[in-house]
C-alpha positions as CSV (number, residue, x, y, z in Angstrom):
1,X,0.0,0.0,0.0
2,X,2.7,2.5,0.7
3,X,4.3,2.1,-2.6
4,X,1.3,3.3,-4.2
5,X,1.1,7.0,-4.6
6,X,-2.0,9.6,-3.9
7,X,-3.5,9.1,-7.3
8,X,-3.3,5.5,-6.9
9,X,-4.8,4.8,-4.5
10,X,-7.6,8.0,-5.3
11,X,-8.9,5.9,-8.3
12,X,-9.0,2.7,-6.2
13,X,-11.4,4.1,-3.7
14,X,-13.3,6.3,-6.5
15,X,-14.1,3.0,-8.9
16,X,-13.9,0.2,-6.8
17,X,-14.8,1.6,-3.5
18,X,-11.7,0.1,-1.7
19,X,-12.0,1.5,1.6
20,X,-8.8,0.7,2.9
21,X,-6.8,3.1,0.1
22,X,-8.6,6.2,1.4
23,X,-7.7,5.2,4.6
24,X,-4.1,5.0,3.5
25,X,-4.4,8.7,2.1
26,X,-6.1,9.8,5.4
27,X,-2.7,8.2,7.7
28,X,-0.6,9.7,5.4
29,X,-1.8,13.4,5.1
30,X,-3.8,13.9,8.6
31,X,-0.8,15.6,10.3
32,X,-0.3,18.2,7.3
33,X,-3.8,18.6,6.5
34,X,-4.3,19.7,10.8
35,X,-1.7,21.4,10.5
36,X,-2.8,23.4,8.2
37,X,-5.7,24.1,10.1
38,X,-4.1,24.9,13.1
39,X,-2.1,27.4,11.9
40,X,-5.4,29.9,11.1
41,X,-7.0,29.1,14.0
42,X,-6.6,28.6,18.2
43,X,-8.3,26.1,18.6
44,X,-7.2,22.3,18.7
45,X,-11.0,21.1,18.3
46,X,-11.8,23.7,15.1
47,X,-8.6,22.5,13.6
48,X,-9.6,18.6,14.2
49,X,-13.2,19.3,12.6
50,X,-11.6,21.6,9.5
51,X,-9.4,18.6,8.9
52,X,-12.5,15.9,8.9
53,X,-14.0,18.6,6.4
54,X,-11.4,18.6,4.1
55,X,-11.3,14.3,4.2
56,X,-15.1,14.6,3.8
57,X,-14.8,16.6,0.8
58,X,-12.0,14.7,-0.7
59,X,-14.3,12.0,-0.1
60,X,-17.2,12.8,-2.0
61,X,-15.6,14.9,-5.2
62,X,-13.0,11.2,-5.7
63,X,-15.2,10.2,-9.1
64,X,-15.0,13.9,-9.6
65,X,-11.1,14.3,-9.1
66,X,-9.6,11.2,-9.8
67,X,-9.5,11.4,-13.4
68,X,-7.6,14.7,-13.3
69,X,-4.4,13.6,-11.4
70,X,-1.5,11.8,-13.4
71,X,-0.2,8.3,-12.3
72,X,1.6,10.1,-9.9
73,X,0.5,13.0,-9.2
74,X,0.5,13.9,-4.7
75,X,-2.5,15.5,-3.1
76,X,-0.6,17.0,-0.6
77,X,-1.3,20.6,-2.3
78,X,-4.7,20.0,-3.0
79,X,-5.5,19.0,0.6
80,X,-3.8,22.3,1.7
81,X,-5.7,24.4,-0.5
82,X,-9.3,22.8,0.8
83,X,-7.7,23.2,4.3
84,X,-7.3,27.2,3.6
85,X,-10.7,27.7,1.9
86,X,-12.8,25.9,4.6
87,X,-10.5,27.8,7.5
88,X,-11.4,30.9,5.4
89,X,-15.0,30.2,5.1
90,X,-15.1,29.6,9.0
91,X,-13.3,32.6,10.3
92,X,-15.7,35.0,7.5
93,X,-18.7,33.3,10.1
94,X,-16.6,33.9,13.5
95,X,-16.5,37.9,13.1
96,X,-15.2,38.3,17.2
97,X,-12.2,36.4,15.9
98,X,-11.4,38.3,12.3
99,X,-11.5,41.4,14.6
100,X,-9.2,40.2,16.8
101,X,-7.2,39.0,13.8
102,X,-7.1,42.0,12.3
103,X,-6.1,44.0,15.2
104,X,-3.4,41.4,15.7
105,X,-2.2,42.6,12.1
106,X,-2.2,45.7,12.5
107,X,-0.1,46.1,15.5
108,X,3.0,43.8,13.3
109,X,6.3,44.8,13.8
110,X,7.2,45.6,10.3
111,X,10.8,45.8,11.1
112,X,13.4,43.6,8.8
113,X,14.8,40.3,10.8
114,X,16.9,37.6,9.6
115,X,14.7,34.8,11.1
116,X,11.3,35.3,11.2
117,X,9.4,34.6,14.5
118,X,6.4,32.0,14.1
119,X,4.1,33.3,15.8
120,X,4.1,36.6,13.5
121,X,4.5,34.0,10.4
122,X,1.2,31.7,11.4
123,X,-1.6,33.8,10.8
124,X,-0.1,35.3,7.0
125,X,2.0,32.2,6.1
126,X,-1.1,30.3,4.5
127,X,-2.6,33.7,2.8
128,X,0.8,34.1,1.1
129,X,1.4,30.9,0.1
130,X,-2.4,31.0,-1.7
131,X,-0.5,33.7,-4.0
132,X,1.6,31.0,-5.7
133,X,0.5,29.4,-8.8
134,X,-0.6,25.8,-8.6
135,X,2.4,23.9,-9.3
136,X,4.5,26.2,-7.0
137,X,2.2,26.1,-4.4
138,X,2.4,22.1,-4.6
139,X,6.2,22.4,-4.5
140,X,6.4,24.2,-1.0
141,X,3.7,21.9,0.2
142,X,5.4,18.8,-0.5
143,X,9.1,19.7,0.3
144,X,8.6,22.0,3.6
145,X,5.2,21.0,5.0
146,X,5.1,17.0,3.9
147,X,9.1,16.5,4.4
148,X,9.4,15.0,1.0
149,X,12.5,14.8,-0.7
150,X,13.4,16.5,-3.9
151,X,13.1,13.1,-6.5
152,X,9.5,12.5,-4.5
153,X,8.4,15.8,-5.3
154,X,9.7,15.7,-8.7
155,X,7.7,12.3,-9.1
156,X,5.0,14.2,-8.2
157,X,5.0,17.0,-10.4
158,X,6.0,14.6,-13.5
159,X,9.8,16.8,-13.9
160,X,13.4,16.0,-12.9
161,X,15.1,16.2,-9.3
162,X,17.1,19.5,-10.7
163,X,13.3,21.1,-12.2
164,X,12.0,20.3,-8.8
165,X,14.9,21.6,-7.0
166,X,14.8,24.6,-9.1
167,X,10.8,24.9,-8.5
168,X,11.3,24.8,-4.9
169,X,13.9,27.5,-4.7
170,X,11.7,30.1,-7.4
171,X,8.9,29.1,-5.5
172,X,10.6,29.9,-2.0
173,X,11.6,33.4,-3.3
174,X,8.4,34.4,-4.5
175,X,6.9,33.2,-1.2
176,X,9.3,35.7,0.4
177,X,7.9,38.3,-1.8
178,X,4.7,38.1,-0.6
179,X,5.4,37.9,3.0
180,X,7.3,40.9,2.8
181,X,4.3,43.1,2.3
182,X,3.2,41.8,4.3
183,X,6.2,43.0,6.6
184,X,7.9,40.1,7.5
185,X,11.3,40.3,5.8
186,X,13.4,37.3,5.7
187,X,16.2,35.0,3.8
188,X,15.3,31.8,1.8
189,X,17.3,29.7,3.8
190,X,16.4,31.1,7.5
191,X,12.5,30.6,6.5
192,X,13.1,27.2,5.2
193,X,14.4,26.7,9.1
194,X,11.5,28.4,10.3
195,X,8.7,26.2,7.6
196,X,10.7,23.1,8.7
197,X,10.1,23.3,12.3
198,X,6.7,24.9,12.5
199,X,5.1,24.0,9.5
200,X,3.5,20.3,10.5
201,X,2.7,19.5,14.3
202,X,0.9,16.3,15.5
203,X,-2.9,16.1,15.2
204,X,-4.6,14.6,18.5
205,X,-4.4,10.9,19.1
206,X,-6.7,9.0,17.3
207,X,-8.3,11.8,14.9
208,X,-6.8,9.6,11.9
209,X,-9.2,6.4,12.5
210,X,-12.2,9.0,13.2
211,X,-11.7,11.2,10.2
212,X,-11.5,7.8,8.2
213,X,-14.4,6.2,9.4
214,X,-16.6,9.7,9.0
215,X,-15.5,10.4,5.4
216,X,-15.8,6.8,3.7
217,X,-19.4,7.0,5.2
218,X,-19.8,10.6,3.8
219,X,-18.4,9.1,0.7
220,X,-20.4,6.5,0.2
221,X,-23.4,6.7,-2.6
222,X,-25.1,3.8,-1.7
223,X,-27.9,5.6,0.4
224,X,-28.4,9.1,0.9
225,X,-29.6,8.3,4.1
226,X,-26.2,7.1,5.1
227,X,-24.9,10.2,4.0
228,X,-26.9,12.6,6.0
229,X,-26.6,10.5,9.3
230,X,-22.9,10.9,8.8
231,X,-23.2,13.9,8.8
232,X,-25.6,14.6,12.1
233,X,-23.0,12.6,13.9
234,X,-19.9,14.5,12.7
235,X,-21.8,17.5,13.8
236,X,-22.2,16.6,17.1
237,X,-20.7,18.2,19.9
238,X,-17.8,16.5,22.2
239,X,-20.2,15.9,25.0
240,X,-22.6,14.2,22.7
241,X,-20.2,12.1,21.3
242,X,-19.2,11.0,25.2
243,X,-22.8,10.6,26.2
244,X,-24.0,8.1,23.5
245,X,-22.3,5.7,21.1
246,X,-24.5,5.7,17.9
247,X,-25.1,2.8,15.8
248,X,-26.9,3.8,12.3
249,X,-27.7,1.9,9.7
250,X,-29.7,2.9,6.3
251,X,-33.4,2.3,5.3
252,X,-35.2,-0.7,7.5
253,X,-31.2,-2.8,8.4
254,X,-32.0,-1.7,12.1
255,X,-35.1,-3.2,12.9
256,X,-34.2,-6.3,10.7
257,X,-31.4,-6.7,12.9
258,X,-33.4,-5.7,16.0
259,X,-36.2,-8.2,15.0
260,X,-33.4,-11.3,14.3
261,X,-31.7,-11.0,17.3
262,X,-35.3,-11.3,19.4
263,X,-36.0,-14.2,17.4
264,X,-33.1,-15.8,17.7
265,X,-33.8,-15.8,21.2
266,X,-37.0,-17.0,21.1
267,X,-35.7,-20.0,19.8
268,X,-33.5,-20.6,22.0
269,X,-36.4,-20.2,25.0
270,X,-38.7,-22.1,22.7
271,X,-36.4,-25.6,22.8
272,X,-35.9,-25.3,26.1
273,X,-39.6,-25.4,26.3
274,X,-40.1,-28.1,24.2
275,X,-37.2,-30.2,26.5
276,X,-39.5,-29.3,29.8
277,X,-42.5,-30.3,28.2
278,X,-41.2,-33.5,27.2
279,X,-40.1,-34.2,30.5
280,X,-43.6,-33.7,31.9
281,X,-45.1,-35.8,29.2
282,X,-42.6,-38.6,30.3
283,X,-43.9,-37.9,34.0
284,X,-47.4,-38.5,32.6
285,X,-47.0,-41.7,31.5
286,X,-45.1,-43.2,34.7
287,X,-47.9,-41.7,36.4
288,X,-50.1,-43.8,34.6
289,X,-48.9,-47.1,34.5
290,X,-48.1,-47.0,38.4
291,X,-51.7,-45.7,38.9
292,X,-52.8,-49.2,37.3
293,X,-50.1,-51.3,39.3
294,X,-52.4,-49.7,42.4
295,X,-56.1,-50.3,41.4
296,X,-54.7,-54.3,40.1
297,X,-53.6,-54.5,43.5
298,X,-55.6,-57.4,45.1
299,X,-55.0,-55.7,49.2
300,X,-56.0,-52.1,49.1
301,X,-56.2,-52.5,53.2
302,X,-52.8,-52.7,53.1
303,X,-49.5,-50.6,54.2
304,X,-48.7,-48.9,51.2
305,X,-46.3,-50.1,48.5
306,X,-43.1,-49.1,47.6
307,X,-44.9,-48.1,44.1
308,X,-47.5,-46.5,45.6
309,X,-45.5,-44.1,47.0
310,X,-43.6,-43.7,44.6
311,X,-46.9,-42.5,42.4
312,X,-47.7,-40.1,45.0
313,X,-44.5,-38.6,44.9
314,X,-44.3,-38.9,41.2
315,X,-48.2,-36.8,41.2
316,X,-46.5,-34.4,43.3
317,X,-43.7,-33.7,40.9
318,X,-46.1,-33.9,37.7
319,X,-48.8,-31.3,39.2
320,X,-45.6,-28.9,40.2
321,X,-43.9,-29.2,36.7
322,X,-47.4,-28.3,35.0
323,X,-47.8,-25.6,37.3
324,X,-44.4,-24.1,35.9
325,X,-45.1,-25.2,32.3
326,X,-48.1,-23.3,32.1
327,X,-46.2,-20.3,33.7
328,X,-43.4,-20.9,31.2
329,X,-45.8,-21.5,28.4
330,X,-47.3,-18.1,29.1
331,X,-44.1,-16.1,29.4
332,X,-43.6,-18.0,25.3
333,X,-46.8,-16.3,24.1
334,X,-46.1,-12.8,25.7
335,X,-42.1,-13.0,23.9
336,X,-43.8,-14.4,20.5
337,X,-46.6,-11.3,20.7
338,X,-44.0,-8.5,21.5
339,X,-40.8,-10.2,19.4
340,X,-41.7,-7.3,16.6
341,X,-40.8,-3.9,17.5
342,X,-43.5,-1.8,18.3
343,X,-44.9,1.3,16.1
344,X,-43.9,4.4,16.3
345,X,-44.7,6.8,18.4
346,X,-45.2,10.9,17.5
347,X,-43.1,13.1,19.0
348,X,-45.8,15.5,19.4
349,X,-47.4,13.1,21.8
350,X,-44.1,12.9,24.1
351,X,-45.3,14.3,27.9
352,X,-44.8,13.9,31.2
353,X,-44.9,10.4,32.1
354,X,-43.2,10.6,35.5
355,X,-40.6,8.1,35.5
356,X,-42.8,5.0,37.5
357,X,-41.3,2.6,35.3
358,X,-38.7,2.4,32.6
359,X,-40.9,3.5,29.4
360,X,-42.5,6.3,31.4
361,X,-39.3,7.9,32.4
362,X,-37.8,7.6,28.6
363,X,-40.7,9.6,27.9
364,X,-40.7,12.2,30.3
365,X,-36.8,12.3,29.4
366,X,-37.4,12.9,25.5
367,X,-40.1,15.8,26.9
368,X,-38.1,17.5,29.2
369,X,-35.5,17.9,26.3
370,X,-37.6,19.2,24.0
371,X,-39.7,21.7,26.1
372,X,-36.3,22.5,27.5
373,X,-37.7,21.6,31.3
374,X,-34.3,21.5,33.7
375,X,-36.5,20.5,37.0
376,X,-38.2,17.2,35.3
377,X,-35.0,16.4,33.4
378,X,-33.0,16.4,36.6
379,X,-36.2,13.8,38.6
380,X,-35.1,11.2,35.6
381,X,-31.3,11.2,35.1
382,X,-28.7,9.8,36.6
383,X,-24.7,10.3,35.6
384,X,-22.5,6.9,36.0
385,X,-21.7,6.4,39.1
386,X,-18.0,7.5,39.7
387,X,-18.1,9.5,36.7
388,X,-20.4,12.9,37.7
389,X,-17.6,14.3,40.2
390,X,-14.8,14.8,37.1
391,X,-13.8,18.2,35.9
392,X,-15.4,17.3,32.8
393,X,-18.8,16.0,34.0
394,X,-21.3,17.4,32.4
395,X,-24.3,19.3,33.8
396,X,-28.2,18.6,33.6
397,X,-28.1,22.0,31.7
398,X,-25.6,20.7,29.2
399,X,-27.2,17.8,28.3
400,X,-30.1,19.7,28.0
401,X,-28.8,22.4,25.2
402,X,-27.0,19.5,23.7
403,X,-29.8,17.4,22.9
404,X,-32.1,19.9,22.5
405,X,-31.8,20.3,18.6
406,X,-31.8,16.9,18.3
407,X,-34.7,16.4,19.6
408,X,-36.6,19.0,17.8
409,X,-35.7,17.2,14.2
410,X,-37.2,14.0,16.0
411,X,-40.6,13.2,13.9
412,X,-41.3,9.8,16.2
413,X,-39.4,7.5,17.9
414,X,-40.1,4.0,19.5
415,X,-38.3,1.8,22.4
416,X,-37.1,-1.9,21.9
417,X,-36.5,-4.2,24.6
418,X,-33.2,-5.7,24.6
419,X,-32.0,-6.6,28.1
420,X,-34.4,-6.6,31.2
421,X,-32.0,-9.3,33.1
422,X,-31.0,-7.2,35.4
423,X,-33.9,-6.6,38.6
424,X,-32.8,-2.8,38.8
425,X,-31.3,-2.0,35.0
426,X,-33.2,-2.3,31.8
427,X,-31.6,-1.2,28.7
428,X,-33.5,-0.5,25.4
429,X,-32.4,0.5,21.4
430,X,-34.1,3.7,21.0
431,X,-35.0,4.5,17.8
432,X,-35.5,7.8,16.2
433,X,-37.6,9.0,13.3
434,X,-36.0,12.0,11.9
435,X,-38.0,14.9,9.4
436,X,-36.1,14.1,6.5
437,X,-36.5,9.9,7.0
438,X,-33.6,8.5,8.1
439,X,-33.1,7.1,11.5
440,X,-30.8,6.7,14.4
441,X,-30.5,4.2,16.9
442,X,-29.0,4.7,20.8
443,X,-28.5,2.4,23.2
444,X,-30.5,3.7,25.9
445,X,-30.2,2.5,29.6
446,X,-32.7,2.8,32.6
447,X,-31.9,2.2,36.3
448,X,-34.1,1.7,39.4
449,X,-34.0,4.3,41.8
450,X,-36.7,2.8,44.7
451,X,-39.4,3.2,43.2
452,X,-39.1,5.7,39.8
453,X,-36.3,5.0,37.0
454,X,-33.9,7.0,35.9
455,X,-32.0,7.3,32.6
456,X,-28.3,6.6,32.9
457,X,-25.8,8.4,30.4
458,X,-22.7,6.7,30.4
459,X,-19.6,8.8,30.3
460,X,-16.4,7.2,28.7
461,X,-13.1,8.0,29.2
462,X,-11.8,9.7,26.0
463,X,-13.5,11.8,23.4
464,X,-15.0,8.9,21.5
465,X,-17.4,7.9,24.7
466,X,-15.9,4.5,24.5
């Protein structure tokens, strides 16, 4: 795989849908492409979610792009560029921090120094750079922000190692150019130092698998629905992505799988059944040969017979076992009759349910969201216990702002039993109906609290909520 180059492994993914060569692309360029990101903005989270952008994009425009790239052509330029316009779109929407920005550049030292410092280099470097033509601008990228040596980035462009060398250097003195009006004066060689150090930092642990996973989903035209519920869950906040782990699936694949699973168990309580009822049929018929042995019996005056009580104790055993098979028969029919999930129910109908058992207090927790009621969302959750005392335990008000607009695009939703093992704990799949038709299913867990029930958000220990 690592032999391959960008456009390589671009057309794989774009005609064949070969998942694992966009992954490769995402390893490779994650660092640069954050990077990239971080250097227009403060912020390690905006940087993470500009990079999943530009993955997103590169994603969904692959049919679109692949056929322009040579055989060996690097996207390492390209990814910069997306990474520029989307931080540029951003900061237009943020206008506290383009004044602050601004101000920032106003107040620069204009003076003329040999080695530039970063911080005064950050915020211009990428507005210069987007000055330089195409294949220049893919020259810097590659040799000072991907460390790529001069015969790679010659490979890339399709020229010799001396026509990349000499691209680099032109390219490097026009850069200078523009950062000089910029006023930041400075020498080729002492702003290659500076590039070489600053230019690419480490992107949080972990952000390569997420950005991966989000953008082949995002990618993917087999569904639209798949697509937009990519897209809710990449524009979720940290908190919700702690709270709740998220498993979606397109069209009617949940409650198939739902639906399989309960009947799988069903089964499985069905034999069982079958081997108890045997038994008592077995019992039955012992019961009825001993019951002759007594009335053939020629002394009825006397002690009783080892057989007889044996068939008393055998009629003990028989009306005992029936007593449970009917029990256990009953408990069959009740799974059987609720083994589909049930319909839907409107969101407009959610209310307060109080929270007596575990499907009144999912209710009153989906209302008191909605109608943005603190006090009731407080009676019916419950944090993990251990978990609510951290510095980054959220509040009853943060859960409440976070869900809130999730809740509002809800257009039904429906609870499915899937554990009730536990005396105090019941867990369900929650299932929500959004506007636009697609749904989303939760894990939702209840706990018993004397005698109401309380939903239980799970807290995780990194970012992921796993």
């Amino acid at each position: 795989m690592q032999s391959k180059s960008d456009a390589q492994l671009l057309h794989e993914y774009a005609d064949d849908g070969i998942e694992p060569a966009f992954t490769e692309i995402v390893i490779r360029y994650t660092n640069l492409v954050y990077s990239a990101a971080a250097r227009q903005t403060d912020s390690a989270d905006i940087a993470a979610e500009i990079a999943q952008s530009v993955f997103i994009t590169l994603a969904r425009g692959a049919r679109a792009l692949s056929p322009r790239l040579a055989e060996d052509a690097s996207l390492a330029g390209w990814l910069c560029r997306s990474a520029r316009n989307i931080s540029l779109n951003l900061r237009r929407n943020e206008l506290r921090r383009h004044s602050r920005e601004r101000q920032a550049m106003e107040h620069l030292d204009s003076t003329s120094e040999t080695t530039p410092d970063w911080e005064r280099l950050r915020p211009v470097l990428d507005e210069a750079m987007s000055e330089l033509s195409g294949p220049d601008y893919d020259a810097v990228v590659m040799r000072f922000f991907n460390n790529q040596d001069l015969r790679s980035v010659g490979r890339a462009l399709g020229v010799t190692d001396d026509t990349a060398q000499k691209r680099v250097s032109r390219a490097l003195d026009k850069l200078r150019e523009h950062l000089s009006r910029r006023g930041i004066n400075t020498t080729a060689a002492a702003l290659t130092i500076v590039l070489s150090a600053n230019a690419v930092q480490a992107a949080p642990v972990g952000l390569a698998v997420t950005i991966s996973s989000a953008a082949t989903l995002a990618g993917t035209t087999i569904t639209t629905t798949a697509t937009a519920t990519a897209a809710k869950a990449i524009a979720m906040t940290t908190l919700q992505k702690t709270l709740i782990a998220i498993t979606v699936a397109a069209g009617v694949a949940t409650p198939l799988m739902i639906q399989h699973n309960a009947q799988v168990k069903l089964r499985a309580e069905n034999q069982s059944l079958h081997q108890q009822l045997d038994q008592v049929a077995q019992l039955t018929t012992e019961n009825e040969r001993l019951s002759n042995l007594v009335t053939q019996s020629r002394q009825p005056t006397s002690p009783p017979s080892e057989s007889s009580r044996e068939l008393l104790r055998l009629r003990g055993a028989v009306g005992l076992l029936r007593q449970q098979n009917q029990g256990l028969a009953q408990l069959l029919s009740d799974r059987q009759q609720t083994a589909s999930a049930p319909d839907f129910q409107p969101s407009s109908s959610w209310t307060d349910s109080g929270n007596a058992t575990p499907e009144a207090a999912a209710d009153t927790f989906a209302w008191a969201i909605k109608t943005g009621n603190k006090e009731k969302l407080a009676e019916v959750l419950v944090f993990e216990a251990g978990q609510a005392n951290t510095n980054q335990a959220p509040t009853v008000e943060d859960v409440a702002k976070d869900f809130q607009s999730l809740m509002s695009e809800i257009d039904a939703s429906r609870l499915v039993l899937t554990d009730n093992s536990a005396p105090d704990q019941v867990t369900f799949w929650y299932q929500s109906r959004f506007k636009d038709g697609h749904t989303l299913v939760s894990p939702l867990t209840l706990q018993r609290f004397g005698n109401s029930w309380r939903v239980k958000l799970i807290l995780g220990g990194d970012e992921a909520g796993q």
